[in-house]
N, C-alpha and C positions, 0 to 999 in steps of 0.2 A: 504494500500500500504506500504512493510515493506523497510526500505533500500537494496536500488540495489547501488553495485558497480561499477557495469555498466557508471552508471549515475557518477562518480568521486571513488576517492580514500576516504577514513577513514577520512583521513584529511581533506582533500577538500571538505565533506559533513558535518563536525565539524565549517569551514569558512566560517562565514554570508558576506566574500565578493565573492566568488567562484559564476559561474554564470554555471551553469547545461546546455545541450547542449538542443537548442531552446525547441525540437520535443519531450523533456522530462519537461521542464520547464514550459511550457505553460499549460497543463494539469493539475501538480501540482499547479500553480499557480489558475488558477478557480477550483482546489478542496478547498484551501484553504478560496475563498468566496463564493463558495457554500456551504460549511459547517456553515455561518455564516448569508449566504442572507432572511431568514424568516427573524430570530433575531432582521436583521440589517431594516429590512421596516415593521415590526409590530409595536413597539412604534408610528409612525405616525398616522395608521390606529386606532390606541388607543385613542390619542390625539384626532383627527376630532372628532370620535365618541362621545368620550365625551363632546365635544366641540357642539357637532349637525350639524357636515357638512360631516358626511362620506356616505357611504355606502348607495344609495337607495335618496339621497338632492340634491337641486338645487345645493349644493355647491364642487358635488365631484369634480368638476376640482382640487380645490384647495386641496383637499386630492390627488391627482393625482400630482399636481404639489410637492406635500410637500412628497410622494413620490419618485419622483426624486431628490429633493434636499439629502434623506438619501442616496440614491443610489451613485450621483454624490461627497459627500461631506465625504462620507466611505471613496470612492478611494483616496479622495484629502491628508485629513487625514493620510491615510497609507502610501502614498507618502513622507510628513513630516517626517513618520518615520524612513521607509525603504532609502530613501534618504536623507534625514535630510538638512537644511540650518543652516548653522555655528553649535550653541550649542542648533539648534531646532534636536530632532527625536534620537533614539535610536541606527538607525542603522544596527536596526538587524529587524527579519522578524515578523513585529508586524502589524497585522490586526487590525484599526479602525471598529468602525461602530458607529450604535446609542442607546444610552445605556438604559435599563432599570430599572435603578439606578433610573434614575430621574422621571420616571412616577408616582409612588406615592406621588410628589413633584407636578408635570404640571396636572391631576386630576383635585385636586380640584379648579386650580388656572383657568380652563378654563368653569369646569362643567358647561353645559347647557347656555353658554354664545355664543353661534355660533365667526364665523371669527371676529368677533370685540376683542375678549379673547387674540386672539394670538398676538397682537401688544407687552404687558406688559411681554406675557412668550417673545417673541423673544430678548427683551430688558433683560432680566434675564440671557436668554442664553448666549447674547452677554458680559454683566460685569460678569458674573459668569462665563464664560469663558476665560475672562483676568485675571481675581484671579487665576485662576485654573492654568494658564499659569505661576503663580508670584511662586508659592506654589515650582516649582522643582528647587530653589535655597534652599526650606529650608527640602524640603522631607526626607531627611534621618535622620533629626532632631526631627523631628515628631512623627516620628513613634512608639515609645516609647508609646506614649497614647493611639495608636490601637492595641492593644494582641489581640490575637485571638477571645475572652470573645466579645469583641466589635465588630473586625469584622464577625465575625459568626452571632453574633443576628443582626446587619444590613443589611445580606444579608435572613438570614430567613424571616427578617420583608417584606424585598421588595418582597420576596416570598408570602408569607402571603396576602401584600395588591393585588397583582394580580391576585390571584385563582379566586375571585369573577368575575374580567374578562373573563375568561378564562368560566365559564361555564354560566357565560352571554351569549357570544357569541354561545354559544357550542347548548343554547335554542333559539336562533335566535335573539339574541342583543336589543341594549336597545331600539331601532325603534319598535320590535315587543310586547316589556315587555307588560303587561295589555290587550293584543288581545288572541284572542283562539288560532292562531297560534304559540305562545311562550312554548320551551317545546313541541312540538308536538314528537309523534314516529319520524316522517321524521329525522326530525332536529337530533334526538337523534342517527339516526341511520349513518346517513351523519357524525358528528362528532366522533363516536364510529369505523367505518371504519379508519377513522385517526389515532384515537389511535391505535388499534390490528396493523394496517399496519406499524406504526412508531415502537413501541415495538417488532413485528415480527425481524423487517431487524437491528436494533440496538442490539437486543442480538443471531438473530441466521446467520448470513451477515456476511461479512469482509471487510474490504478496503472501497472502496468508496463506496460503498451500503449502509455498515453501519455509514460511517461520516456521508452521507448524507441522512438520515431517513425520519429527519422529514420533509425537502422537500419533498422526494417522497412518505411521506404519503400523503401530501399535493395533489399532481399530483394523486393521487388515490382517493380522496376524492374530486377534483375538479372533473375526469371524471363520480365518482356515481353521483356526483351531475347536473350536465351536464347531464349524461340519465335522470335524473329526473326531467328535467325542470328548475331547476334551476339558472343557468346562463343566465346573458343577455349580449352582443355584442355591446347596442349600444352608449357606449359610446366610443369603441374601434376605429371606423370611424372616430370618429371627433377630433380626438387627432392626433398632430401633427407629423411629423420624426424626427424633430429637434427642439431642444429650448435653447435658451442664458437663462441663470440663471436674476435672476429680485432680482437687491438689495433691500433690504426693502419690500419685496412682501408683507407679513403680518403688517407691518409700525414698527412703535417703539415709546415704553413708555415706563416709568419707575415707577417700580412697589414695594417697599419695600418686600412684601410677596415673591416677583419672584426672586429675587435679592438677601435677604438674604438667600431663601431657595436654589438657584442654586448655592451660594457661600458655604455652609454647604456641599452640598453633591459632589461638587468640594473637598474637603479634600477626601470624602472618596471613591472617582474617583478615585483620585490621588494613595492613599494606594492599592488600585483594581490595577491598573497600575503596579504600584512596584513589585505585588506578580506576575502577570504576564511576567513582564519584565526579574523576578529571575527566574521564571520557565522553561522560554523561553533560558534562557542562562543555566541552571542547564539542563535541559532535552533535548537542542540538542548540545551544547558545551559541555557540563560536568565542567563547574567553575560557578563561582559565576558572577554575572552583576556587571559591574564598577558602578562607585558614577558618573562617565559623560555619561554610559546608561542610568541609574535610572533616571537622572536630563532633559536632552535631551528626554526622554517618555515622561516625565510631561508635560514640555513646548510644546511638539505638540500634547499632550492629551487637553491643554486647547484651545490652536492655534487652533488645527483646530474644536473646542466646537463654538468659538468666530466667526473665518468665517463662517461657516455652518449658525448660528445664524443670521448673516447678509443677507443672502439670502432666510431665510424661514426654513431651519432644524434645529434639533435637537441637544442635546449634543452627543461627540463623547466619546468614551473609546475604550480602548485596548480587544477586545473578547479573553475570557477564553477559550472556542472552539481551538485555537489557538496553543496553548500551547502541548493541548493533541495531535494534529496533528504534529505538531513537534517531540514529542516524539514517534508517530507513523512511520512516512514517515522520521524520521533519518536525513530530509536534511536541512540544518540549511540556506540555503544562501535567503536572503535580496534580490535577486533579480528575484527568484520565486512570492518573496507576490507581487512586485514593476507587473508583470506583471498579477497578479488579480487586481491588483489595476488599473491597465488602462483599464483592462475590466468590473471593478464597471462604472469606469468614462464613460464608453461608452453609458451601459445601464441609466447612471443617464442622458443623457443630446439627451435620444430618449423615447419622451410623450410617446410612442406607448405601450412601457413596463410595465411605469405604471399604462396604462389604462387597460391591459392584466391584470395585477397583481388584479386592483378593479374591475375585475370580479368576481374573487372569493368570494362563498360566506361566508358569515360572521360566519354558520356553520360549513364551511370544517375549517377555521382561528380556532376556537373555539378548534376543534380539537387537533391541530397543538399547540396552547399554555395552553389547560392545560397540555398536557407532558413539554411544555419546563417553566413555571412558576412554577409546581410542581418540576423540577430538577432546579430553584434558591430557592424555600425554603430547597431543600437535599441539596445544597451545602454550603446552611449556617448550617446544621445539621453538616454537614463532616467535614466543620471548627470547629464548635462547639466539635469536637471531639479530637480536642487536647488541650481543656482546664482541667486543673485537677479541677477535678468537687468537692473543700471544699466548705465547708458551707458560705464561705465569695462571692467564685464566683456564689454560687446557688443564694443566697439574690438578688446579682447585678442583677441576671441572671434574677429572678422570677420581680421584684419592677421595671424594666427596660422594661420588654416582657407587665406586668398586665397595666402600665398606656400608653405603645404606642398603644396595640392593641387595650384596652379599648376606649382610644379618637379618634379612629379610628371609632369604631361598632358604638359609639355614641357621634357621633359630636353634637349632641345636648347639650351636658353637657357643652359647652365654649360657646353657644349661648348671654354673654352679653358680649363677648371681644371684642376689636376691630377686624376686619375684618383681620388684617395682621397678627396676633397673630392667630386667628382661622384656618386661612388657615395652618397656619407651623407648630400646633398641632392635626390639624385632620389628618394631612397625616400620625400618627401614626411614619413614620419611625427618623424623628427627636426627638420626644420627647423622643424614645427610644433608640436611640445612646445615646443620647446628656445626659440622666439620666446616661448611662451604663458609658459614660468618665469619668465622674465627679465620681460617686461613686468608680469605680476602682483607679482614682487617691485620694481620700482622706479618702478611708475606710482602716484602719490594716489591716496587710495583713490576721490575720483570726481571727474568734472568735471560745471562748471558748462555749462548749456542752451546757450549761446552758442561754449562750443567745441567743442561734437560736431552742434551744428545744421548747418554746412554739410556735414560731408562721411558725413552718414547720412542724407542728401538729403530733410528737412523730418521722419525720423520718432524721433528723438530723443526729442522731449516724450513718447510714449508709456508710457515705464517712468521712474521715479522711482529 
């Protein structure tokens, strides 16, 4: 959908306070979270799973409930921003959702622990979400320690640690691993429909077909799979029209591992935010974001991490999706997203949705996220492309990527640490930031041909 002037003047669609006339507003407003709604209720469905309560358990309600909690707490979220309280929210037209920053954090923090797991993440969520909230007093300060070198290989990692999901799911998920059924043709052909059909309408589409893809590969790959038998209905009956949110649903404990790891990637939440928040005012304003934009994202990037937290969801962040859409549709005004945002909130607080939603099988999902984790390990590639690739940033680059991925494949290597240490260096993606900062800030800025000649095995000379 390209700018209509129809819809206001130049100017008028440049002002994140301009309010679009309803009958145009509303449409763009659920384009904007339908461009993000897979995104924004996958990370759950991840969570259960590895947790042992999703898809096919006694316990999907509560994958169902933790469902609505992303749905309802997207919106809340967005509201913060789009509307903001005092020096909470940006302001401008910034899509929450729930983020997949954190998953290779919440993994292994729950794996194979069923619903008793989530007490210590939601306790994670919740003080990792108050840090996260403290952080946009000092964010612009910060930022100096994440150049591109850094953030690029932490968004590749988080890429990286997800594929494995992605075609887990894609062979029939970890319920069926070890049975003949895992890997069948079916399965393969169910999530392969997904991809052709998501890739189809993404490069040969326009406007809302192509924002919205991988949805409607989705919706193509639920009806193959639906002729196939697949789907079942009946949990869709016994789920409610309406439901009040439940504090503490999953309880709360405090967990060092969960805690320090949700407050670590709370920073790099944060810096995600920032580049967003700039893009967002560069691509449909044409200036730069104020220092009380920037700060005001922060504090309702971690606000609404911390409430969500309190009622059974997830971490929130500003969707990247967003941005592009913006620069797409021309119309910059805060009161478009503010009217997706009340239709997140609607679907988040009627069970029926997402009982609909965990029909879906775990195949068509499969589908659906290896295109969308295979495009966060390209988007840390594409960051990665604007670092100037000397022999100083390769080293960082190689000695940063070789020990997160590594204590990733093989978690077995830290098996006599304590258990809170183990967990925050299998998840690979900290030990690989966390090396990439620290050598960036205390290596010269480059070295000479003679000390990276040996151990970059003769190809060193090639970048200057």
């Amino acid at each position: 959908m390209a700018a209509d002037h129809s819809i206001g003047t130049p100017e008028q669609l440049r002002d994140p306070d301009y309010t679009p006339p309803l009958a145009t507003a509303l449409p763009l407003g659920i384009q904007h979270v339908l461009a993000m709604f897979v995104s924004n209720i996958t990370p759950a469905i991840i969570v259960a799973g590895a947790a042992g309560f999703g898809f096919g358990t006694p316990g999907v309600f509560d994958l169902i409930y933790m469902i609505q909690m992303s749905l309802l707490f997207a919106g809340i979220a967005t509201l913060f921003q789009t509307i903001g309280m005092g020096p909470v929210g940006a302001r401008l037209p910034v899509v929450q959702g729930t983020s997949f920053a954190f998953l290779p954090i919440m993994i292994p923090l729950v794996a194979g622990k069923g619903v008793d797991a989530m007490a210590a993440l939601m306790g994670g969520v919740i003080i990792g979400g108050l840090f996260h909230a403290t952080l946009g007093t000092v964010i612009r300060r910060i930022r100096f320690a994440l150049p591109p070198l850094v953030t690029g290989l932490v968004v590749l990692m988080i890429g990286l640690a997800l594929v494995k999901v992605g075609i887990q799911y894609a062979a029939g998920g970890v319920p069926a691993m070890g049975k003949p059924e895992f890997g069948s043709a079916q399965n393969w052909f169910v999530a392969l429909v997904v991809v052709v059909v998501t890739l189809g309408l993404k490069f040969f589409t326009r406007g809302m077909w192509s924002v919205a893809a991988v949805l409607i590969g989705l919706v193509a790959g639920y009806a193959l799979a639906f002729a196939l038998g697949m789907v079942s209905f009946a949990n869709v009956g016994r789920a409610a029209w309406f439901m009040v949110p439940d504090p503490f649903h999953f309880g709360f404990a405090f967990d060092w591992a969960a805690v320090i790891g949700f407050g670590l990637m709370g920073v790099v939440s944060a810096i995600e935010t920032v580049g967003d928040i700039s893009g967002i005012a560069k691509g449909g304003a044409g200036r730069e974001a104020s220092d009380r934009e920037i700060a005001g994202a922060t504090y309702a990037d971690g606000l609404g991490t911390a409430v969500a937290g309190l009622f059974g969801g997830l971490p929130n962040t500003s969707f990247s999706q967003n941005v592009g859409l913006i620069a797409m549709t021309g119309v910059m005004s805060r009161h478009v997203v503010t009217l997706g945002a009340l239709f997140l909130i609607v679907c988040g607080l009627v069970p029926k949705v997402g009982a609909i939603i965990s029909t879906v099988p775990i195949e068509v999902l499969g589908g659906g996220v290896i295109v969308m984790f295979g495009m966060v390990a390209a988007a840390g590639v594409s960051m990665l492309a604007d670092v100037a690739w000397n022999r100083r940033n390769m080293v960082i680059f190689a000695v940063s990527l070789s020990v997160g991925l590594g204590l990733q494949l093989v978690p077995e290597a830290l098996q006599h640490l304590p258990s809170t240490l183990k967990i925050l260096l299998t998840t690979g993606l900290l030990p690989a930031a966390g090396l990439a900062i620290v050598l960036n800030l205390v290596l010269p800025d480059e070295l000479s041909a003679e000390q990276t000649e040996e151990i970059s095995g003769g190809m060193s000379g090639h970048a200057k």
